[in-house]
C-alpha angles and dihedrals in degrees: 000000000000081000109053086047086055090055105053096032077067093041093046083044097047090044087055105052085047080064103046101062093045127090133233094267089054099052093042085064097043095050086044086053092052094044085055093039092060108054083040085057090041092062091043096053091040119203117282129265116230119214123232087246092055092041087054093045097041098071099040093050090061091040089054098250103170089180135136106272118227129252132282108265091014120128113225 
């Protein structure tokens, strides 16, 4: 954990002094590169599927449901 918090304090440090050197032009593109970059990277990754296990559970468990589940490859 320590680690981890190392790693991205010197990222986040590193990201930062990139920035500081770079104009407002600059910037501009690279902000308008990124905005392009995550929708590329949305329809790559898709959205999950969800199981017809997972869709039954979902909702008991935040209703409080301490049943028995049922059974893998049952149908409720």
């Amino acid at each position: 954990m320590l680690l981890r918090l190392a790693y991205l304090a010197m990222t986040n440090t590193f990201a930062l002094l990139r920035l500081l050197p770079m104009g407002s032009r600059e910037k501009d593109i690279e902000i308008l590169a990124l905005r392009h970059q995550l929708p590329v990277l949305q329809r790559q990754v898709g959205k999950p599927g969800f199981s017809t296990g997972i869709r039954i559970r979902r909702p008991s468990v935040s209703r409080g449901y301490t049943g028995p589940w049922p059974l893998r490859g049952t149908r409720a």
